[in-house]
MARVO-721799 format. One record per residue (C-alpha): residue number from 0; residue in three letters; y, x, z. Coordinates in steps of 0.1 Angstrom, whole numbers, plus 5000, padded with zeros to 4 digits. Each point is the difference from the previous one (the first is absolute). Example, Ala and Ser with C-alpha at 12.3 -4.5 7.8 and 13.67 -1.06 7.14 Angstrom:
<atoms>
ATOM  nr rest   py   px   pz
ATOM   0  ala 4955 5123 5078
ATOM   1  ser 5034 5014 4993
</atoms>
This chain:
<atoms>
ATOM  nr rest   py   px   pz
ATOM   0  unk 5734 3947 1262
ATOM   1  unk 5025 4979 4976
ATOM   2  unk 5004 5016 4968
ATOM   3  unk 5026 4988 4972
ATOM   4  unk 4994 5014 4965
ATOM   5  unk 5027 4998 4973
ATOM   6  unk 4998 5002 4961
ATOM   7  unk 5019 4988 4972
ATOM   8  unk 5032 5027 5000
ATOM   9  unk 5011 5018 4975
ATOM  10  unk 5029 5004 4970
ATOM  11  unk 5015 4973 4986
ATOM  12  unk 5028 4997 4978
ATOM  13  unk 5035 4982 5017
ATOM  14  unk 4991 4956 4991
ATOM  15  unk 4961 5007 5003
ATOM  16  unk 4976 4989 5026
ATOM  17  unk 4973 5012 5023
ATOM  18  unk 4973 4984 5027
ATOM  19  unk 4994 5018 5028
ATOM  20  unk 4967 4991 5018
ATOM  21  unk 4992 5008 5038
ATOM  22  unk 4966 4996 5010
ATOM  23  unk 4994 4994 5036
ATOM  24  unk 4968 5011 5021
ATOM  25  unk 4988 4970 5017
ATOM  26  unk 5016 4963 4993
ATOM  27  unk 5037 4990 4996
ATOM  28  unk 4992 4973 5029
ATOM  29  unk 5004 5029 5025
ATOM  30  unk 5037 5009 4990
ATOM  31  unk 5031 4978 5013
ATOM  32  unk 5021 5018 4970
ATOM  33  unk 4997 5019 4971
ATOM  34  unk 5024 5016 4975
ATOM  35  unk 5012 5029 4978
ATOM  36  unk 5027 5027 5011
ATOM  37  unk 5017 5025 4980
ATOM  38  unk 5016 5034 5006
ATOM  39  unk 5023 5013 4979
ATOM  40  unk 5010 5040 5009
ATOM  41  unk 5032 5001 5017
ATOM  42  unk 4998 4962 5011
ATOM  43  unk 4982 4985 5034
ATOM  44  unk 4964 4981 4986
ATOM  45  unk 5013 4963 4992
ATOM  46  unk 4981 4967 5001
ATOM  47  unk 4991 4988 4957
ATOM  48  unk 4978 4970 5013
ATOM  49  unk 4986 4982 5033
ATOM  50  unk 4970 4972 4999
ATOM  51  unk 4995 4989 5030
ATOM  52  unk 4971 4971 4998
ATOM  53  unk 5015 4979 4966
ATOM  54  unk 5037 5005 5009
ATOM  55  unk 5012 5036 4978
ATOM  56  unk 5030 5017 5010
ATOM  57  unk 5018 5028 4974
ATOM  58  unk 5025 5027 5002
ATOM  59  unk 5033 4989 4986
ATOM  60  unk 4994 5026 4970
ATOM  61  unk 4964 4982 4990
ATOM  62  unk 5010 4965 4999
ATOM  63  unk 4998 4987 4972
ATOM  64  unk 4976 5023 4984
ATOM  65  unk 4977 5009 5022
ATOM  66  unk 4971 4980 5011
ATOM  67  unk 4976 5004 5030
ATOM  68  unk 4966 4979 5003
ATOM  69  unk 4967 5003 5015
ATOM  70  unk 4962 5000 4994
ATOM  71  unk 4981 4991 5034
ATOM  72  unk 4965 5001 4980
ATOM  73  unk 5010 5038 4983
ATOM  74  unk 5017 5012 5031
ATOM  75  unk 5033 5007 4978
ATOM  76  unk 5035 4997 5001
ATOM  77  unk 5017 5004 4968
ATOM  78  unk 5033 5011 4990
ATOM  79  unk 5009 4985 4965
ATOM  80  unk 5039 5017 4991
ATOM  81  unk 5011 4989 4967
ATOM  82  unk 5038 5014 4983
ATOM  83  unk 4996 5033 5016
ATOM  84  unk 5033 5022 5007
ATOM  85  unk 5005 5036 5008
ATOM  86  unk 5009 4991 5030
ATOM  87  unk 4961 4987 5011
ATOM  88  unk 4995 5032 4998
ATOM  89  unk 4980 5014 5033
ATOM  90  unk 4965 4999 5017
ATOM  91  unk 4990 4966 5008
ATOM  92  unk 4977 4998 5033
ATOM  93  unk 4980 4969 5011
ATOM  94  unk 5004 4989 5036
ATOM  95  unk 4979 4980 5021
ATOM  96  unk 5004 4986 5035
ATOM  97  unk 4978 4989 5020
ATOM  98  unk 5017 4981 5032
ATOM  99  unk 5021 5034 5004
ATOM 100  unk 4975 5027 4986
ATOM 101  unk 5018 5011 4967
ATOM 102  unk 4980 5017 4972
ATOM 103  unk 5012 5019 4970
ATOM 104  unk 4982 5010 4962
ATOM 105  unk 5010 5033 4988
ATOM 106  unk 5018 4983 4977
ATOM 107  unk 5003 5006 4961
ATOM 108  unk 5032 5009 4980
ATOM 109  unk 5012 4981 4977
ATOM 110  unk 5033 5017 4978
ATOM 111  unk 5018 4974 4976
ATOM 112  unk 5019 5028 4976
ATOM 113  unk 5003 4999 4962
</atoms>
């Protein structure tokens, strides 16, 4: 059974950052693609950032500031968001497929608010 754990959520103040860390049972090797949703209320889940083997792929709303990277000997996919806006505001979720398989986190909320 594939599990993904998330940490690193929380409150931050709008122009702050925060890592997010997904920790993956078993090795990275086994996924085709890995990433980080969020869902706002009221708005359908939307893509933040895609790695898919060393090619990364973002949202159009993370470019720029977000950055997404991986640890095959941890097992981890971080999430490192830097000048933080209201707007990031939501539940981010880690995602993993495996040749068509998708697995979620329960993902962790991060709120950007003075």
């Amino acid at each position: 059974q594939v599990q993904l754990v998330e940490s690193g959520g929380g409150l931050v103040q709008p122009g702050g950052s925060l890592r997010l860390s997904c920790v993956v049972s078993g090795s990275l090797f086994d996924f085709n693609a890995m990433g980080w949703y969020r869902q706002t209320p009221g708005k359908q889940r939307e893509l933040v950032a895609l790695i898919i083997g060393g090619t990364t792929n973002y949202g159009d709303s993370a470019k720029g500031r977000f950055t997404i990277s991986r640890d095959n000997a941890k097992s981890t996919v971080v999430l490192q968001m830097s000048s933080l806006k209201p707007e990031d505001t939501g539940v981010y979720s880690c995602y993993a497929d495996q040749l068509g398989r998708v697995y979620w986190g329960q993902g962790t909320q991060v709120t950007v608010s003075s």
